[in-house]
N, C-alpha and C positions, 0 to 999 in steps of 0.2 A: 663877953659877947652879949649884946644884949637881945636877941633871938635864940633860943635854946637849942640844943644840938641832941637830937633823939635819933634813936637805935633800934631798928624793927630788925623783926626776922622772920622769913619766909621762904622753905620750900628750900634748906639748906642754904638761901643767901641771905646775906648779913645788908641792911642799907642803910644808909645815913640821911638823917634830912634835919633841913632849919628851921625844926617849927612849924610843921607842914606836912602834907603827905607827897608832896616834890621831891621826886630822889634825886639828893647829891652827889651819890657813890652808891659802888655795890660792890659786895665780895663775896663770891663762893665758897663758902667756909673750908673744903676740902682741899680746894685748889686756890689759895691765898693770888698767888701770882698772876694769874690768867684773866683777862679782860673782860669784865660780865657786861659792861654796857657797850652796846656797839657805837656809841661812837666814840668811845675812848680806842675800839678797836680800829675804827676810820682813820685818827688823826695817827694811826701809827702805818699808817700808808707812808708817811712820811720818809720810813726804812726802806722803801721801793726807788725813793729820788736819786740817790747817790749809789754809786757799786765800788765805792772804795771800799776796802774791806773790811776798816776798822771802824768807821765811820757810824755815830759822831762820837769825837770822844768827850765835847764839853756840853751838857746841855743844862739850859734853863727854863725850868716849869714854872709860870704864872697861876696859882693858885694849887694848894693839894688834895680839897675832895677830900677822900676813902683814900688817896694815895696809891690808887692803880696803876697808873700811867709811872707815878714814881716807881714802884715792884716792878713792873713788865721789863722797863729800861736797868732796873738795877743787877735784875736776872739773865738779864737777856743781853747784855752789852755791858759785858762785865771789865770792859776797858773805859769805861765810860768814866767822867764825874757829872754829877749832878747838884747844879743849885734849885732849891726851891724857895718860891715868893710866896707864903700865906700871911695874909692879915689878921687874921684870930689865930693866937696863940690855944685857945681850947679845942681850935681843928685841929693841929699838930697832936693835940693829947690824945683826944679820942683817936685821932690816925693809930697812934702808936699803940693805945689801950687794945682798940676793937680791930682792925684793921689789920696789924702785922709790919706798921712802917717798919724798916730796917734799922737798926741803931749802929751806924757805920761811920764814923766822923772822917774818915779819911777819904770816902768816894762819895758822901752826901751830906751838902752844905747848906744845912736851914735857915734861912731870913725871916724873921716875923715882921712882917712890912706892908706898904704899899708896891703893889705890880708895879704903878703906875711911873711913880717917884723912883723905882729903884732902877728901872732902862733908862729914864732921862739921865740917870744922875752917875749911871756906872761907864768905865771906860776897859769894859769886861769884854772879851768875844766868843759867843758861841756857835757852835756847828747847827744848834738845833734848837727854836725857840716854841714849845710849846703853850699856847694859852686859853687857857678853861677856868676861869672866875667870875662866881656870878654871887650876886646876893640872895637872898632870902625868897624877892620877888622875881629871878632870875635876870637880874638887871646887869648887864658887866660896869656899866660906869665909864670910866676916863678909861678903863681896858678896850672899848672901841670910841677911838678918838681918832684925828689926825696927825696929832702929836705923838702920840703913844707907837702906832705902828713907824712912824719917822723913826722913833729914837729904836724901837726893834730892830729895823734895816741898817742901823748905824750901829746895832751890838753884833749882828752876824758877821761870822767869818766869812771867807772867797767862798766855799761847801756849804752856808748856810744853809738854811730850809726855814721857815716859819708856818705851822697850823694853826689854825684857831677854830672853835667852837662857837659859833656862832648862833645857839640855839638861844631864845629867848629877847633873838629882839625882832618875831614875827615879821612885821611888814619892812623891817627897818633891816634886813639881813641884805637886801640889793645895797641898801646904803652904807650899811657896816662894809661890806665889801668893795663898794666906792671908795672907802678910805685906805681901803688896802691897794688898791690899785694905782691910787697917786701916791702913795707914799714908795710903795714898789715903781713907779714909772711901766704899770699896765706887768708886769712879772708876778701875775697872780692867775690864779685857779678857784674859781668855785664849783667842787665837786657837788653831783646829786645829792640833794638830801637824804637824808637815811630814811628807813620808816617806821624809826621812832620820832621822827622828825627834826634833829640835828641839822644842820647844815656846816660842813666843814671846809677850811678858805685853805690852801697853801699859796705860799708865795716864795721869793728865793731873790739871794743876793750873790753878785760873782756870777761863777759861770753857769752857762746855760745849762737846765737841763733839755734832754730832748730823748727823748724814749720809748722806744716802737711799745705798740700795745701789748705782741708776744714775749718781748725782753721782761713786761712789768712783769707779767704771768710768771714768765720762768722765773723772775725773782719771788714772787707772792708763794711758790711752790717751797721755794729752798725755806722761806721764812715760816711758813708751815711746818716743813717737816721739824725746823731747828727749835720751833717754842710752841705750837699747835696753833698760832693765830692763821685765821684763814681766811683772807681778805679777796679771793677770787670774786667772792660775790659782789664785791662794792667795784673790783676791776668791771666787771659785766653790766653792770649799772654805766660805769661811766663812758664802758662803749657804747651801748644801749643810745644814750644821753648823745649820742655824737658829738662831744664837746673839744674830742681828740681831733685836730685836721687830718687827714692820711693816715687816723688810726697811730699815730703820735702823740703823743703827750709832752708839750715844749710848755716852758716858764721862763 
């Protein structure tokens, strides 16, 4: 890698960055598992879309960070498997050095790759497509393209869901999310930003979701009490936002 990969620590959290005071990851050194940045905790609204029970059980992570999002899913949907796509094999080390990645070969399947190349080129299907890859300069690259979210819509199951992390392409976030919207055929959501300043996209293949605002709650509750994440406030935001029609939430 030829940006350097450095390790701070502050105030019991652990953070990752590229060469940079830009946090890539964070980890709460006590609570390994638990999601310190929020919007890694946003894109897991995504466990609000679907009310099957087991659901999802395949999913694939475009980039792994500090490897939070991979721990949250690995603890917490312990039916799950999971693929991840990192392009630097020294992210993978550090993950597993500093971090606490999980060394499970049977429920988590590492790729050293391109994101990009690896959805065009797979005839894989998942429940659940998360992606958060950015470079050094916070740049994602061909990860927001037209091509790229095409071939995502074309790896989701009928249950898919897709999030993406959208932070770092400032003015270009309406436009990133232009892409997701023709490639979804307009089956996208651009939730409020956060205020860290994230902005996070869902979108969804197959069947409709459609979701009273109190069902999401009552699910945001269960999903609290079952792992501590607490997503009420990003629900309240997005009523706030009235982005929901009738208080609805459809994709």
């Amino acid at each position: 890698m030829t940006t350097p990969i450095d390790i701070s620590e502050k105030d019991g959290i652990r953070y990752l960055h590229f060469g940079s005071s830009w946090v890539q990851g964070a980890m709460r050194i006590n609570r390994p598992w638990n999601l310190e940045l929020e919007y890694t905790q946003e894109m897991m609204a995504s466990l609000l879309l679907r009310n099957e029970a087991r659901w999802p059980r395949k999913i694939l992570l475009i980039g792994l960070g500090a490897a939070s999002l991979t721990k949250f899913l690995y603890r917490y949907r312990p039916d799950a498997h999971l693929t991840i796509v990192e392009i630097e094999p020294d992210v993978v080390a550090t993950a597993r050095h500093f971090f606490k990645l999980p060394e499970d070969d049977k429920r988590i399947h590492m790729i050293i790759g391109d994101g990009a190349e690896f959805v065009l080129g797979t005839n894989k299907k998942f429940d659940l497509i998360l992606v958060d890859g950015f470079n050094e300069h916070a740049h994602p690259g061909q990860l927001n393209s037209l091509p790229f979210y095409q071939a995502c819509r074309s790896c989701l199951s009928d249950q898919g869901v897709m999030a993406v992390n959208l932070l770092g392409l400032c003015k270009g976030v309406l436009g990133g999310f232009a892409h997701i919207l023709t490639a979804f055929n307009e089956r996208a959501l651009l939730f409020p930003s956060c205020p860290s300043g994230n902005t996070i996209a869902f979108a969804t293949e197959g069947e409709l979701i459609n979701i009273d605002l109190e069902d999401l709650k009552t699910a945001a509750i269960a999903l609290k009490e079952d792992s501590g994440l607490n997503l009420l406030p990003t629900l309240s935001r997005l009523e706030k936002a009235k982005i929901c029609k009738d208080n609805t939430l459809t994709i």
